[in-house]
C-alpha positions in Angstrom: 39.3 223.9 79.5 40.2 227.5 80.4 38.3 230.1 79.4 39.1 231.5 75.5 41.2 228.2 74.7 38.7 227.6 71.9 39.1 231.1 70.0 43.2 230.4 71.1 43.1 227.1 69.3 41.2 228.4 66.3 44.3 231.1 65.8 47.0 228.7 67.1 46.3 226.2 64.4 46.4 228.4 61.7 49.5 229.9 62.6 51.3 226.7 63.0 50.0 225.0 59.4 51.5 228.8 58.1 54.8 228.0 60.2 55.1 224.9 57.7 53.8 226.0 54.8 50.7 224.4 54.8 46.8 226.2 54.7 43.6 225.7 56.3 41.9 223.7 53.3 44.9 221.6 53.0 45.4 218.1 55.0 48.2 218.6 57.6 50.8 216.0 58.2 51.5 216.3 62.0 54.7 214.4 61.6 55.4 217.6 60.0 54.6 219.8 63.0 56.6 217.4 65.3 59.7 217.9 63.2 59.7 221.6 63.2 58.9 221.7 67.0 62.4 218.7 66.9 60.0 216.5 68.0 61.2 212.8 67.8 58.4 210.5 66.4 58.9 206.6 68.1 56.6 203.7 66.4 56.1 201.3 69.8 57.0 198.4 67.2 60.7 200.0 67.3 61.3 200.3 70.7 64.1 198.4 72.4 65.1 198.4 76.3 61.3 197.6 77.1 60.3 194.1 78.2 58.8 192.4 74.6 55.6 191.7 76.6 55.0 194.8 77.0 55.5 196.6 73.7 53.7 193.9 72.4 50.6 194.4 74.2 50.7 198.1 73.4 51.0 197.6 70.3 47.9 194.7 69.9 46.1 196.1 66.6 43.2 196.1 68.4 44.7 198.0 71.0 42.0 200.7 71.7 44.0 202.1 75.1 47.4 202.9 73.7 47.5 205.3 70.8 50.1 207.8 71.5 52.2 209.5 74.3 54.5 212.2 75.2 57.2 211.5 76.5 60.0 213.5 78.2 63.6 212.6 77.6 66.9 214.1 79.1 65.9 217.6 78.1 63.4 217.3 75.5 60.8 215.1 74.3 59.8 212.5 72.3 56.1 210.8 71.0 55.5 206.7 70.9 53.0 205.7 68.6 51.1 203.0 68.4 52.1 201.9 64.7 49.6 199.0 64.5 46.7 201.6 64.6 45.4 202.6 61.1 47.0 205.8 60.0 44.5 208.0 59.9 44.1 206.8 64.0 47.7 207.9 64.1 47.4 211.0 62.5 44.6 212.4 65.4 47.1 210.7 68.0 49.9 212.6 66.8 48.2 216.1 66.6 46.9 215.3 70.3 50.1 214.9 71.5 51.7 218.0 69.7 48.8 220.0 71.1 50.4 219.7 74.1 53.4 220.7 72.7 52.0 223.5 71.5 50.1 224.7 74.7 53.1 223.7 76.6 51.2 221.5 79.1 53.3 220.2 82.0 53.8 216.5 81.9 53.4 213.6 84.1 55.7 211.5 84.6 53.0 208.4 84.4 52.2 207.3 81.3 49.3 205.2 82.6 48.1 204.3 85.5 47.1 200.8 86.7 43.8 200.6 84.8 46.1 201.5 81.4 44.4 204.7 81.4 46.9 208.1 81.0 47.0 209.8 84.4 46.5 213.6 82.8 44.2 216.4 84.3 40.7 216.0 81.9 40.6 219.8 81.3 44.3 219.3 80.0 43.3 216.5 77.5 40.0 218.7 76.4 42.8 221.7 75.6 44.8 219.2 73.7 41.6 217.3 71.9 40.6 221.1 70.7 43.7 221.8 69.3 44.3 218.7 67.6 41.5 219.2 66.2 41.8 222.3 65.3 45.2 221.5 63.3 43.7 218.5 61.6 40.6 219.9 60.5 40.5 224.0 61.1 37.1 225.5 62.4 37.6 227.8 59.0 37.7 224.9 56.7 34.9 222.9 58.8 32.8 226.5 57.8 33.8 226.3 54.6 32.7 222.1 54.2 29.7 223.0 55.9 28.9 225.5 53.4 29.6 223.2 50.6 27.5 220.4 52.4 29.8 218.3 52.2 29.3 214.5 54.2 31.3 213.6 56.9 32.8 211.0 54.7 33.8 213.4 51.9 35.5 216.1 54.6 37.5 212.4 56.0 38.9 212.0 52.8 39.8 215.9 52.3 41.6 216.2 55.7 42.7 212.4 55.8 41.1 211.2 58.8 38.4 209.1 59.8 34.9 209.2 59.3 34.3 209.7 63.2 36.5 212.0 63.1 35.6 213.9 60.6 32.5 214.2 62.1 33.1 214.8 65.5 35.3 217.6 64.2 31.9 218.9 62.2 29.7 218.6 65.1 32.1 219.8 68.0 33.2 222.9 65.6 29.5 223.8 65.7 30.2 224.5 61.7 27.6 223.1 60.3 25.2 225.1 62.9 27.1 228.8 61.5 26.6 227.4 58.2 23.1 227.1 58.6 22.4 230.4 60.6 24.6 231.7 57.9 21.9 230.6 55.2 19.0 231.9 57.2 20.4 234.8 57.9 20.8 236.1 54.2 18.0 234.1 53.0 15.8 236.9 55.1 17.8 239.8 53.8 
């Protein structure tokens, strides 16, 4: 991840859930972010042209491989979704792949590679898991569950993801740490 891209996705995910109207306590839609980026949101379930075995095996519920991709198309892009996921799976997918969006992140043109795995730079994907995060669960509102003690189940419901998520977003944010340097901090003053 290049250097300062965690204070950059800390500011760029506020500012986009401003862009549509939504703040950093609030649950974010990223459907929402893809439509004002004109970002085209595909379910794999609706796509025609592709051989049905495929799309089918993309789209196995259980399916732990496939959750989302970028896509370019003509002169713009598009996302395919695996709609057989659980929606709050989709919801992480989706702000992955509008991170990108956002930090403009040159594409591939393979989608996967022969072990069904995305052929992407790690460093690029890190960039992209920080900002997703970032949008669906901002470092300010992390601070502010933290400070509230809230469980990683009660900040999954708030910000409608998972439970892993949730508290991967907790423990990668470092919140709960600030919270509790916070405490000790002014518990000495």
């Amino acid at each position: 991840m290049r250097r300062g891209a965690v204070e950059e996705s800390k500011r760029l995910a506020l500012e986009v859930r401003a862009e549509i109207g939504v703040g950093p306590y609030a649950p974010l839609d990223p459907t929402l972010v893809a439509k004002e980026y004109g970002i085209p949101v595909m379910p794999i379930s609706k796509i025609s042209g592709c051989p049905v075995e495929t799309v089918a095996r993309l789209a196995e519920p259980g399916n732990a491989w496939f959750s989302a991709a970028l896509v370019p198309w003509g002169t713009g892009l598009f996302i395919v979704e695996n709609d057989a996921h659980a929606l709050v799976r989709r919801r992480a997918s989706l702000a992955h792949e509008m991170a990108h969006v956002l930090w403009e992140h040159e594409l591939t043109t393979v989608l996967v590679n022969g072990d069904g795995c995305r052929a992407v730079a790690p460093a690029v994907e890190a960039e992209a898991d920080r900002l997703g995060g970032e949008l669906l669960i901002p470092f300010k509102a992390a601070l502010a569950a933290a400070h509230r003690g809230l469980s990683d189940e009660e900040v999954a419901a708030a910000f409608q993801v998972s439970v892993p998520y949730a508290r991967m977003r907790m423990n990668l944010s470092g919140a709960r740490k600030v919270a509790s340097r916070q405490r000790a901090a002014r518990s000495q003053v």
